[in-house]
C-alpha positions as CSV (number, residue, x, y, z in Angstrom):
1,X,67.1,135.0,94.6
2,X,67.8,131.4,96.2
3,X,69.4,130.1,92.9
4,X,71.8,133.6,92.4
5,X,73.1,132.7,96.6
6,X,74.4,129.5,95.3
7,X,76.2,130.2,91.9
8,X,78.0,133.0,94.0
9,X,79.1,130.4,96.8
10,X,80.2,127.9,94.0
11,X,82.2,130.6,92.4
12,X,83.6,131.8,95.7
13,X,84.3,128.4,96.9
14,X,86.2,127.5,93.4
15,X,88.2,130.5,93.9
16,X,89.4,129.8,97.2
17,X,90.5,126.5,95.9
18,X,92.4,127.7,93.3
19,X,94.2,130.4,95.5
20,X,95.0,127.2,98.1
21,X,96.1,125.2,95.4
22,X,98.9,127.7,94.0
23,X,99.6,129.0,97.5
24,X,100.5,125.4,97.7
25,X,102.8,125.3,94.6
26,X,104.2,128.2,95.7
27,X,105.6,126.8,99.1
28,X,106.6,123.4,97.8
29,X,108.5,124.5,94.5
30,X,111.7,124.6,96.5
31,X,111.1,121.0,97.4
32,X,110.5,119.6,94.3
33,X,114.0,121.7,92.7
34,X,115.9,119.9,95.6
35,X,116.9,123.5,96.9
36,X,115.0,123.0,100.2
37,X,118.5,122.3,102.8
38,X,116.9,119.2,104.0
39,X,118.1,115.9,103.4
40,X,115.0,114.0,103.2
41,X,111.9,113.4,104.8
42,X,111.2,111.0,107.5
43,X,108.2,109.2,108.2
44,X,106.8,106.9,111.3
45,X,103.9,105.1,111.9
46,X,102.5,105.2,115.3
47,X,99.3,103.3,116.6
48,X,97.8,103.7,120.0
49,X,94.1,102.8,121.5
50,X,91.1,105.3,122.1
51,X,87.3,105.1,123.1
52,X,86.1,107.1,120.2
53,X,88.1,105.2,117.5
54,X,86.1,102.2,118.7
55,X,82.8,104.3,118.1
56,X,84.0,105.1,114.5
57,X,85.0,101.8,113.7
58,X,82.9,99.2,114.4
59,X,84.4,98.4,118.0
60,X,88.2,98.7,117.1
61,X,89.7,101.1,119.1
62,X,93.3,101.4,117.1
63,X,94.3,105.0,115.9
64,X,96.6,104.9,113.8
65,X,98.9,107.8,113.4
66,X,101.2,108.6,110.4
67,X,104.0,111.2,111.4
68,X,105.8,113.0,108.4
69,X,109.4,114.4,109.8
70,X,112.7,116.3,108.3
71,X,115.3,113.5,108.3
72,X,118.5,112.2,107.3
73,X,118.9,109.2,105.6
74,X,117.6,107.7,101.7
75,X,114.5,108.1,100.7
76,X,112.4,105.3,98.7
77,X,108.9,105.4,96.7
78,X,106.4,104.5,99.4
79,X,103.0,102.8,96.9
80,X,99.4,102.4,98.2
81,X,97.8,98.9,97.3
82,X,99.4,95.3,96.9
83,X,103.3,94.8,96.8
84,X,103.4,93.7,93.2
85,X,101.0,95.8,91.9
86,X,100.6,99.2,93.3
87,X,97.4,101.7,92.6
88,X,99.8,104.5,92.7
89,X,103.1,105.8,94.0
90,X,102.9,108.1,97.2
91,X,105.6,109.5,97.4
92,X,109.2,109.4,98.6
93,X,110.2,108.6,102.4
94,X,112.7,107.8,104.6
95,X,111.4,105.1,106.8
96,X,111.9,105.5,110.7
97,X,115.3,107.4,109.7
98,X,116.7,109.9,112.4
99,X,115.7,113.5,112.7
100,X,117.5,116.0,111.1
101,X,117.9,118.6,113.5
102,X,117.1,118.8,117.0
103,X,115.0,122.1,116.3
104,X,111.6,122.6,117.5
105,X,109.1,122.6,114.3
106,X,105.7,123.6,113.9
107,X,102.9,120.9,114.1
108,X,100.4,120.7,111.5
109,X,97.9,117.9,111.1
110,X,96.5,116.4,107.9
111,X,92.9,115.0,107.8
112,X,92.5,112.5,104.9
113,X,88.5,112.5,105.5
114,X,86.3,109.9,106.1
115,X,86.9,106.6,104.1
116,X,90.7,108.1,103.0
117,X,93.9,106.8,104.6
118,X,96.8,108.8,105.9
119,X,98.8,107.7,103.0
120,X,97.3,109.6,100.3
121,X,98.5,112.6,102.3
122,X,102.3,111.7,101.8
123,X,102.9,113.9,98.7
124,X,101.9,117.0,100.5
125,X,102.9,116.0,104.3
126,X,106.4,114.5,103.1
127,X,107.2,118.1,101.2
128,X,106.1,119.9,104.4
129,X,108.4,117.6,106.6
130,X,111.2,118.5,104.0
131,X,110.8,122.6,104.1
132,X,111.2,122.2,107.8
């Protein structure tokens, strides 16, 4: 009985993350054909101090904060790793460029997990920022 519970959950929990996955497709495939009405999307990096940053990392209390936006202004390839030779590209960014609108958007927040860095989330938070 214990060992049927568990193939079910792994088959529910696959299924969900397909669903997510093309739900996802779904709501960026107007970003990635360019038919989304934004120019671009912005991105600023914010840093400020807190007690339970320090308890997370070894004493340093820095947060660091990554804020995807829609923006005017030229994107560029944003790469995670050294300068002249990047792991991988990111994604595209406009670098502290001016908001687009002064429209109030929703907020959502991106988690990239323990021992990730708010980077890897630009492919997905940058095509958010652009839909608006």
């Amino acid at each position: 009985m214990q060992r049927r519970k568990l193939i079910i959950v792994g088959l529910s929990l696959r299924t969900l993350g397909a669903g997510v996955c093309l739900l996802l497709a779904q709501a960026l495939a107007p970003a990635a054909a360019g038919t989304s009405g934004r120019e671009a999307a912005g991105e600023a990096q914010r840093a400020g101090t807190t007690a339970s940053a320090a308890v997370r990392n070894h004493g340093n209390g820095a947060l660091r904060i990554l804020v995807w936006y829609p923006a005017t202004g030229a994107e560029s390839e944003v790469d995670i790793g050294p300068p002249a030779d990047p792991i991988f590209v990111a994604g595209r960014v406009a670098s502290a460029a001016l908001f687009a609108d002064s429209t109030r958007h929703p907020l959502i927040l991106l988690s990239h997990g323990f021992g990730g860095v708010a980077r890897q989330m630009t492919w997905l938070g940058a095509a958010l920022a652009r839909q608006g």
